[in-house]
C-alpha positions as CSV (number, residue, x, y, z in Angstrom):
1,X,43.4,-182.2,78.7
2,X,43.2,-184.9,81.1
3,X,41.2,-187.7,79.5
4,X,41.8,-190.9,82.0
5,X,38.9,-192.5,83.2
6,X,37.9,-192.5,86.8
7,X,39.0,-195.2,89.2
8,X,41.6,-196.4,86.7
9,X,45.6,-195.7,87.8
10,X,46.7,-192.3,87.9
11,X,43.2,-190.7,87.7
12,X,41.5,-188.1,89.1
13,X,39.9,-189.2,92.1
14,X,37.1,-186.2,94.5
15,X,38.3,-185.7,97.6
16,X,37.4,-188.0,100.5
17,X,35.0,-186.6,103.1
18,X,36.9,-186.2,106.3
19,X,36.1,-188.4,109.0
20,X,34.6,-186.8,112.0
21,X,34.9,-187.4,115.7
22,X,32.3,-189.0,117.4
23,X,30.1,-186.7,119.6
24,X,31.4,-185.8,122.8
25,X,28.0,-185.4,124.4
26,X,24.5,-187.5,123.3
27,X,21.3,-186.6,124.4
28,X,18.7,-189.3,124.6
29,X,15.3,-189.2,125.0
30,X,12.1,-186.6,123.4
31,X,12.5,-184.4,120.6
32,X,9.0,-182.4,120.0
33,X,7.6,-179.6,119.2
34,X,6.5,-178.0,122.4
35,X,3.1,-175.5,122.4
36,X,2.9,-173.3,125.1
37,X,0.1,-171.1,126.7
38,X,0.6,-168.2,128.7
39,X,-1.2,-165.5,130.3
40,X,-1.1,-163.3,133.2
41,X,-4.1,-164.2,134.9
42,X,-5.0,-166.5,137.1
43,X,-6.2,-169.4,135.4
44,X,-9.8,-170.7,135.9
45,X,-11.2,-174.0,134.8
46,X,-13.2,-173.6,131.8
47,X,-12.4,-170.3,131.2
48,X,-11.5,-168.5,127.9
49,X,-8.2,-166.2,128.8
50,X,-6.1,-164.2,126.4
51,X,-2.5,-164.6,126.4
52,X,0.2,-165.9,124.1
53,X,1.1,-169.3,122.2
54,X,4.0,-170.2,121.1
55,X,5.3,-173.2,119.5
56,X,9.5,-174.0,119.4
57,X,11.5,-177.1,119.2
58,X,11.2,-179.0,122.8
59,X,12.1,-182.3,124.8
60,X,13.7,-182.6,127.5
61,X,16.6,-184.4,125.9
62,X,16.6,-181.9,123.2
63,X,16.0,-179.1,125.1
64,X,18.9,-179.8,126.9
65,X,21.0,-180.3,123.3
66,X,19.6,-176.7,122.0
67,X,21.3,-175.3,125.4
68,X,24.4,-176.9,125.2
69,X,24.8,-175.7,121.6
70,X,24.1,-172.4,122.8
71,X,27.1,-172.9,125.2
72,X,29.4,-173.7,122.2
73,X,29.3,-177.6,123.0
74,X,28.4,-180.0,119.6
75,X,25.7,-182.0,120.8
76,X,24.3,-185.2,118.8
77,X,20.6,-186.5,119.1
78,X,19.8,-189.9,119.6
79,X,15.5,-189.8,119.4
80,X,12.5,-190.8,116.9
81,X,11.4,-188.3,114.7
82,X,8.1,-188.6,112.4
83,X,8.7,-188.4,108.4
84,X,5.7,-185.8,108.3
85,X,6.2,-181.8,107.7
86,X,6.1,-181.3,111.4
87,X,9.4,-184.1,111.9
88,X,11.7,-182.4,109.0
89,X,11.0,-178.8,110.4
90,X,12.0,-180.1,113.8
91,X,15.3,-181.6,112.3
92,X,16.2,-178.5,110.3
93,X,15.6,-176.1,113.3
94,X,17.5,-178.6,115.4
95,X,20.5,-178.6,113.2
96,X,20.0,-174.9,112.2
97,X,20.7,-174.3,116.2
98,X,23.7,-176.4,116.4
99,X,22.8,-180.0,116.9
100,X,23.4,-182.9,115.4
101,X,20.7,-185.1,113.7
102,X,22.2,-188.1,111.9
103,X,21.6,-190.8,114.0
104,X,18.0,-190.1,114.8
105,X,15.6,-192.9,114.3
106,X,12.8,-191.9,112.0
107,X,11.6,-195.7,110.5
108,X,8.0,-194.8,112.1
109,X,5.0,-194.4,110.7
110,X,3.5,-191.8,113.9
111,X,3.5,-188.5,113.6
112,X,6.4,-186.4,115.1
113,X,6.1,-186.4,119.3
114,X,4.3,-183.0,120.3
115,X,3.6,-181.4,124.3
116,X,0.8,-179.0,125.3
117,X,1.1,-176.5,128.1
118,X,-0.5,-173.9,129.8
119,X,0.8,-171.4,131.9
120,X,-0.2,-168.8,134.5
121,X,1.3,-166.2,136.4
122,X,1.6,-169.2,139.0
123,X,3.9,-171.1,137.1
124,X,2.7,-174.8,135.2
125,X,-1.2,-174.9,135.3
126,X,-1.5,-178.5,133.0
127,X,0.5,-180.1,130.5
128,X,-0.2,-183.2,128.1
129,X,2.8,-185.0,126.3
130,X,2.1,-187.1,122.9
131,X,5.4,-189.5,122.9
132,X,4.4,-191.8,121.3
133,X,6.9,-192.2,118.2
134,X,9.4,-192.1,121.0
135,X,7.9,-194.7,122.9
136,X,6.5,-196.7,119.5
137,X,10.8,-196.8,118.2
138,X,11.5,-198.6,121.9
139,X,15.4,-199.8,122.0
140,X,15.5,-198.6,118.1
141,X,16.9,-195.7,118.6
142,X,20.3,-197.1,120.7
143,X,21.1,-198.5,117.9
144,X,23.9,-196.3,116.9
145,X,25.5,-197.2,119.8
146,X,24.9,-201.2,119.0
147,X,25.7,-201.3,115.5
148,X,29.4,-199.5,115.3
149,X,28.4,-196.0,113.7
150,X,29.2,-195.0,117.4
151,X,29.9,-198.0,119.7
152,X,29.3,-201.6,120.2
153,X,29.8,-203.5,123.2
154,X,33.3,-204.4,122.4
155,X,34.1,-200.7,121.3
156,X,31.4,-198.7,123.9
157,X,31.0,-195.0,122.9
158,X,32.7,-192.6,125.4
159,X,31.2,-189.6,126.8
160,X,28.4,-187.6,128.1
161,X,24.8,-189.3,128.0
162,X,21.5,-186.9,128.5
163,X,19.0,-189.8,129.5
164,X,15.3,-188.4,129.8
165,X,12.7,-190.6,131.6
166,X,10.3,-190.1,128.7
167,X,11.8,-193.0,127.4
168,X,10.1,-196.5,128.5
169,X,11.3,-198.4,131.2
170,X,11.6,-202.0,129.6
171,X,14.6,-199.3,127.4
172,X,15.4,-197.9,130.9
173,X,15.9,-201.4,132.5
174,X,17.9,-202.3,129.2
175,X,20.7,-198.8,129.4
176,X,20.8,-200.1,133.0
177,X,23.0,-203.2,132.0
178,X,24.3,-202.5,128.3
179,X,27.9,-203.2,127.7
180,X,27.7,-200.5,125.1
181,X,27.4,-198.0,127.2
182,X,29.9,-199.1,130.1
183,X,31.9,-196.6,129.5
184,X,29.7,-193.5,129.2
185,X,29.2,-190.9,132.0
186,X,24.9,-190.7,132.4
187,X,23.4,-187.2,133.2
188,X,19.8,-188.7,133.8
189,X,16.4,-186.1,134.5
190,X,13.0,-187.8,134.6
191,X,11.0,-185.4,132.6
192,X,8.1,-185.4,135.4
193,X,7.4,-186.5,138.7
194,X,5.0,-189.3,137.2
195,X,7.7,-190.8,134.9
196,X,10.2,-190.9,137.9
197,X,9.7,-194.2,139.2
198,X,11.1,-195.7,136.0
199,X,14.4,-194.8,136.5
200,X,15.0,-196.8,139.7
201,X,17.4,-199.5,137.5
202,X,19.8,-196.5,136.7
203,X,20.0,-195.5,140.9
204,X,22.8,-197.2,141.7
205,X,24.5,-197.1,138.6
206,X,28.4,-195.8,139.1
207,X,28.5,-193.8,136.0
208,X,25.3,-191.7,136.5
209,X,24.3,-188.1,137.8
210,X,20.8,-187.7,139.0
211,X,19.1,-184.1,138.1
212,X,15.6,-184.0,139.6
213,X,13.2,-181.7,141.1
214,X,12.2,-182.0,144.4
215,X,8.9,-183.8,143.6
216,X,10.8,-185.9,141.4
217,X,13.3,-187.0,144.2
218,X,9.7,-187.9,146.5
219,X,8.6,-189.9,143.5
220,X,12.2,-191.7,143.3
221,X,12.5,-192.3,146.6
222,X,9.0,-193.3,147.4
223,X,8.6,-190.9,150.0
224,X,8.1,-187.1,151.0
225,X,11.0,-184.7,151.9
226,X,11.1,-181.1,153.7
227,X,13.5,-179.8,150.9
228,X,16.0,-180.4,148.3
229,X,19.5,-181.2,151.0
230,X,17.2,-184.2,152.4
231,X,16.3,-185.2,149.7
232,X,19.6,-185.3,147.5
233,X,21.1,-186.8,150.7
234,X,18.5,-189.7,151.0
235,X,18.9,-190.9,147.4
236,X,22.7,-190.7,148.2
237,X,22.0,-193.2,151.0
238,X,20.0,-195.2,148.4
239,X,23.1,-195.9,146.3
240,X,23.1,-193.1,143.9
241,X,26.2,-191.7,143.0
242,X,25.6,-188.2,142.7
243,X,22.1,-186.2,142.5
244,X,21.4,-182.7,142.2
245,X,17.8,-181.8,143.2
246,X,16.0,-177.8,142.7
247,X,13.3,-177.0,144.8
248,X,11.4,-174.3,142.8
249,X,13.2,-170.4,144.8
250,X,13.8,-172.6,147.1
251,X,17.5,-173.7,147.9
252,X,18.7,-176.4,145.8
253,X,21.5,-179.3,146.8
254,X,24.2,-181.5,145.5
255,X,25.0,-184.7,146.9
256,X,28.0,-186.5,146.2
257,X,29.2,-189.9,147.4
258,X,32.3,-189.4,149.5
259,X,32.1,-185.8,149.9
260,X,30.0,-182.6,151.2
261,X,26.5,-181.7,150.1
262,X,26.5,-178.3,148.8
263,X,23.6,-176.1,148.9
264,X,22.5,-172.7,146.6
265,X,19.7,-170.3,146.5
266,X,18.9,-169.2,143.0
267,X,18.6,-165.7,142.1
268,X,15.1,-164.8,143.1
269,X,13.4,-163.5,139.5
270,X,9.9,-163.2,138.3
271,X,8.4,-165.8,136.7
272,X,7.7,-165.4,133.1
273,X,8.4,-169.4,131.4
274,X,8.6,-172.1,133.5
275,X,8.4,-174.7,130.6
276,X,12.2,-176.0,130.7
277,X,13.4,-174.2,133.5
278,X,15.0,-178.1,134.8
279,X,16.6,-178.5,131.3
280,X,18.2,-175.3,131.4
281,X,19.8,-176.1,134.8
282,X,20.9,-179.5,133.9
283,X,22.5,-177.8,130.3
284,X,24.4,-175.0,132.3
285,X,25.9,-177.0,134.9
286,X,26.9,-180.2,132.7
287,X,28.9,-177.0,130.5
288,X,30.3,-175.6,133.6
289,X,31.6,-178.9,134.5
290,X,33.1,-179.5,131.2
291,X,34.6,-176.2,131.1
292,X,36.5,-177.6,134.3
293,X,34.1,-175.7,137.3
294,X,34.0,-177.6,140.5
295,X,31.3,-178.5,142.3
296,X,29.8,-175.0,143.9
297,X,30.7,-173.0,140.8
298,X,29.0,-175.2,138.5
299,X,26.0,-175.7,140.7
300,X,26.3,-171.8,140.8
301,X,25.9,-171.4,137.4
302,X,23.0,-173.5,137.0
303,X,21.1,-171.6,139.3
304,X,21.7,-168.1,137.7
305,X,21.1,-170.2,134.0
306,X,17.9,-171.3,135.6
307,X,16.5,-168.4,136.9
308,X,17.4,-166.6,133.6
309,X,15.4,-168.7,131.8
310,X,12.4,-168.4,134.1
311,X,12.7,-164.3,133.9
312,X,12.9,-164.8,130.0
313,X,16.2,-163.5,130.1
314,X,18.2,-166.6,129.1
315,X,21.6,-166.1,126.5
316,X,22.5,-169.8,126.8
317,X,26.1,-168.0,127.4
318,X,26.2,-168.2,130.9
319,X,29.8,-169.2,132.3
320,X,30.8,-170.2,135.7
């Protein structure tokens, strides 16, 4: 029998855990539990209506992580999470679907972020969103990308950003100029219409990708539009780089410095959950891209994803 001692010369020594590769693709910004309400009638104020409520794992940011993960994509998080019951079960579903926790920020005493809706056969009838562990951690949460676990400004991370407007925008004004994330490629949504207006810093920023709704384009750019090819082109003209805007069944548009816009109608569907419908577009069409589609095929795809989703008829495997 071996007797040696550990650590001495010749001994025994446990394997060391492999080193793993950073993340290809980060998502930043809300990880919540989302509760939904839906019913089938038309909803009246003050009424009490049956229907169904559901509660899953939500965020924009993560929403968009849970899709790509779906795809066959390894995802990271980068978000606060509360150290109640409610946070953990969040990071063990998270990381039971395929994304990756470790670098979340969870050094807050709040309670994990959570979002209310209701739904009617109409679509979105009201929604309230409590962020406020993400919006109590502030710049905390890039620190993984400051503090060399995944970059630093001499060593910036390289790859995909998710950026969510449910961040703040003194954070937003600071990822506008970081030299620790010079070298990352931003996919940026703004949540809502309402939380638009803070991403003006990113607009002209070379790396970024702008995926709005059409109300969120109006909010951007300050002003009203007749549908999603104006407005994509008129952010364009403001100095963005790219910007993909959906306008409901209505066509959507991709504008692209330097080259055509490109226009698509979505597969016309019932609408069953409209909760995430934006997130699901932004998740199919970053995959397609990665996958190698060009512009109209992954635009394509995103559309079809979409409408999926709002039918209820979503795999998360949809290729271009």
């Amino acid at each position: 029998m071996d007797r040696r001692r550990p650590g001495r010369a010749g001994a025994i020594r446990p394997k060391a855990r492999p080193m793993t590769s950073p993340p290809r693709i980060l998502c930043l910004g809300a990880m919540l539990w989302d509760v939904i309400g839906r019913s089938a009638a038309r909803p009246v104020p003050g009424a009490d209506m049956p229907g169904l409520i559901t509660r899953r794992p939500g965020g924009v940011a993560l929403n968009v992580a849970l899709a790509l993960a779906r795809q066959g994509f390894a995802p990271a998080m980068l978000s606060a999470v509360g150290r109640d019951a409610a946070g953990q079960a969040l990071v063990d579903e998270a990381r039971r679907q395929g994304v990756e926790t470790r670098w979340l920020w969870r050094g807050g005493r709040l309670p994990t972020d959570s979002y209310i809706a209701i739904e009617g056969r109409d679509g979105l009838v009201a929604a309230i969103a409590d962020a406020r562990a993400l919006e109590g951690a502030g710049a905390a949460i890039l620190a993984p990308l400051r503090d060399g676990r995944l970059g630093d400004a001499a060593r910036p991370w390289r790859g995909t950003l998710v950026l969510d407007g449910n961040l703040t925008a003194p954070v937003l004004q600071q990822i506008a100029r970081d030299p620790c994330l010079s070298a990352a490629d931003l996919r940026i949504v703004p949540a809502s219409p309402d939380k638009a207006a803070r991403l003006q810093p990113l607009l002209t920023h070379p790396r970024a990708v702008f995926h709005l709704n059409r109300a969120e384009a109006e909010a951007l750019a300050g002003r009203p539009f007749a549908g999603a090819a104006e407005a994509a082109r008129a952010l364009a003209a403001q100095g963005a780089r790219r910007v993909l805007v959906t306008d409901g069944a209505r066509p959507a548009a991709d504008a692209a410095a330097g080259a055509p816009i490109l226009t698509g109608t979505p597969p016309a569907v019932a609408a069953l959950m409209v909760t995430g419908a934006g997130d699901c577009f932004l998740a199919a069409h970053l995959g397609a891209e990665m996958r190698g589609a060009d512009r109209a095929r992954a635009l394509a795809c995103a559309l079809r994803a979409a409408s999926a989703h709002i039918s209820g008829q979503a795999t998360g495997k949809d290729q271009p």
